[in-house]
Every structure is written in structure tokens, then in C-alpha cells.
C-alpha positions, 0 to 999 in steps of 0.5 A, a space after each residue: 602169598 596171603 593177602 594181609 589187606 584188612 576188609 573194609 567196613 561197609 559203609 552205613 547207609 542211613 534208613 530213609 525216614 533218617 535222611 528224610 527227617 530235616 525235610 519232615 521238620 521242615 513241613 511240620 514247622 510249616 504247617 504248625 506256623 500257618 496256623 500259629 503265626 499268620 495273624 502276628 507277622 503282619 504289617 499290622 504288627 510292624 506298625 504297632 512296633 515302629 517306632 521300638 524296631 527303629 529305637 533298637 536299629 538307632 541304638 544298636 544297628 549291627 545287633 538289630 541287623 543280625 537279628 532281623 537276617 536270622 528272623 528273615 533265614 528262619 522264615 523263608 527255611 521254614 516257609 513260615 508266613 510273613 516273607 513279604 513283611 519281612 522284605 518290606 521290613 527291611 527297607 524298612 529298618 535299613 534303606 534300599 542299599 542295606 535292606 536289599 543286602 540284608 533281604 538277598 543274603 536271608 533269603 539265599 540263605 533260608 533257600 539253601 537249607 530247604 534245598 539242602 534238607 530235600 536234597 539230602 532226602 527225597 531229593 537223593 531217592 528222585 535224583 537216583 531214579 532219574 538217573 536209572 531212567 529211561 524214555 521221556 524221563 531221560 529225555 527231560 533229564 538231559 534237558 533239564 542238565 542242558 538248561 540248568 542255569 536257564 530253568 534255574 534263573 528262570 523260577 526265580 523270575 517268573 513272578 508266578 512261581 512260588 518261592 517254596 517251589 522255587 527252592 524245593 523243586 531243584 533239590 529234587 531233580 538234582 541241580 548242582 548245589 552251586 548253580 542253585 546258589 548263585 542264581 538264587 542269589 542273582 534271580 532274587 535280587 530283582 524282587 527283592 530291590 521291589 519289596 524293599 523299596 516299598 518298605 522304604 516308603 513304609 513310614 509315610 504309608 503308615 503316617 497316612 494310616 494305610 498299608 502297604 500296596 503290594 499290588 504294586 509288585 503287578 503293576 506294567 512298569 514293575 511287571 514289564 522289566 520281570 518278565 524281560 528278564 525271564 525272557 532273557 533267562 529263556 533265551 538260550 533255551 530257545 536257542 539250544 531247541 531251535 538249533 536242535 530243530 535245524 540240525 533234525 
């Protein structure tokens, strides 16, 4: 019998300078913004305009809010300069309770599209290639898969570690995209409570005719809890190698 099963359509594959083009975007807004924008998101800026910020907040409080998450989200998206102001600008404008909200959900949001936009490019291409390797790079890769949520949790505590790296480093090795969510969510959070309750004393730093300390964010008693918890995320890594260790 004549099989009457019509051939497939080959499924496109999109050329890697197509895959590659959110990324590239990504880079390019980047470095035109390092450029373009580090003299004007500045705390300096925020002074200069407080008093307006705050007139539009009084006047339309959820508008100024949407607007303030999406300026944050285009920020941290496009790595432009100003994350900290933004962070502090949000105790700022809406307390510690609403600011902290507000800054994690931007924040969170603007990581996922970095991931998302690597991830989809490069990313795909490395994920492969670790996938087919062998040796040392295997052996990092089952590492890396066994201490997912640990390693993940861990570059958003670590104060050292650039938030950039942090978003950009997971889409290349290929974590699971809900445990990049939901512990950038949770790791940031820390942080994030910091910068925001530096903005919520902001408008008395800025009466005195100062500017923010962000040095406060190395200070012991700061620091110290940080550090715990990145300990605490280490924890079970720890664990699974000296288990390992025993069982050799």
C-alpha cells in the first residue's frame, strides 16, 4: 500500500545573527547608555526634581508607580547606569513596604529579559555544546545541574557579584528558566530592602544638602547578614561535596 502520509515541512532553523539580535541590542543600548546617560540618572537628578517626583506620586500614585517599574525594568534590561538611584528612588517615592515591592518586581522583570534575550542566542549555542561535552566540562556541567538553585541564589547574594553577571552567566550555561525566576526574585530581596531603606531617609539626607552613603551597603552589620545568607545558599553544596568525598 502507497504510504499517503504527506512529508513534513522541515522546521526552520533561524540563522544565529537572527537569534542573536535581542542580545546584541541588549549590548548595544548598553554601551550608547554608558555614554549617554550616566551624568543625568543621578542622585543629583533626583534632588533637582523632588519635589515634582513627589507632586505627581501625591496626585497619581498608581500612574507614577507603573511608570517608575517600567523606567526601573528598561534600566536593569538594558544594563543602563542608575540602578542604585533607581533602588533608592523607590524608598524614595513609596516607602519600605511599596518600594521594595516595586524594586524586586522591576528588578526580577528586567533579569528575565536579559536572561530570556541570551538564552534564546548564545546561550542556546553554549547550552549545546556542554551538552555534547566531555571531561572537565562535563563534569562542571553535572555540577552545575546538582547545585542549580544553590549556585543561582548564591550570585544574587554575593555582594561581589555584578547584577549584569548574575542575569547573564545562567542563560549561558543553561539553568531551568523557573529556577532563574524565582530565585532572582528571593535573592534580590535582601538587597533590595538595603537600598530602599536608604531611599527612605533620602529626603533628610537631601535637606542637609548631602547625598546618599552608599558605603552603607559594606558596613559590618549590613555585610554580615549578606554573607550569612550566601553561606546559608553554600550550605548544601558543601554538603553534596563532602558526602561525595566519604562515599570516594
Amino acid at each position: 500500500m502507497t504510504d499517503m502520509t504527506s512529508p513534513q515541512p522541515p522546521t526552520k532553523v533561524r540563522p544565529a545573527f537572527v537569534r542573536n539580535l535581542p542580545l546584541i541590542a541588549i549590548l548595544t543600548v548598553a554601551i550608547v547608555g554608558f555614554f549617554t546617560l550616566r551624568d543625568y540618572l543621578t542622585f543629583e537628578t533626583l534632588r533637582e526634581n523632588r519635589e515634582l517626583l513627589l507632586g505627581w506620586r501625591d496626585s497619581n500614585y498608581l500612574l507614577v508607580a507603573l511608570g517608575f517599574v517600567a523606567v526601573y525594568v528598561t534600566i536593569v534590561a538594558f544594563s543602563l547606569p542608575g540602578a542604585a538611584v533607581a533602588s533608592v528612588t523607590g524608598g524614595f517615592l513609596f516607602g519600605l513596604a511599596a518600594g521594595t515591592v516595586f524594586n524586586v518586581t522591576a528588578a526580577t522583570i528586567g533579569a528575565t529579559a536579559i536572561f530570556l534575550a541570551a538564552r534564546w542566542g548564545l546561550g542556546k549555542t553554549l547550552t549545546a555544546k556542554l551538552e555534547a561535552s566531555e571531561g572537565t566540562l562535563r563534569r562542571l556541567k553535572e555540577g552545575l545541574r546538582e547545585n542549580e538553585i544553590s549556585v543561582l541564589l548564591l550570585l544574587r547574594l554575593v555582594p561581589a557579584v555584578p547584577f549584569f553577571v548574575a542575569n547573564l552567566l545562567p542563560a549561558l550555561v543553561g539553568v531551568k528558566f523557573r529556577n532563574f525566576l524565582w530565585t532572582t526574585a528571593l535573592g534580590i530581596v535582601p538587597g533590595a530592602i538595603v537600598f530602599t531603606w536608604i531611599g527612605v531617609g533620602l529626603g533628610a539626607v537631601f535637606d542637609r544638602g548631602e547625598s546618599p552613603d552608599l558605603s552603607l551597603l559594606w558596613e559590618p552589620h549590613i555585610l554580615g547578614p549578606l554573607l550569612g545568607l550566601s553561606a546559608l545558599a553554600a550550605l548544601p553544596i558543601v554538603i553534596k561535596s563532602v558526602r561525595g568525598k566519604k562515599e570516594i
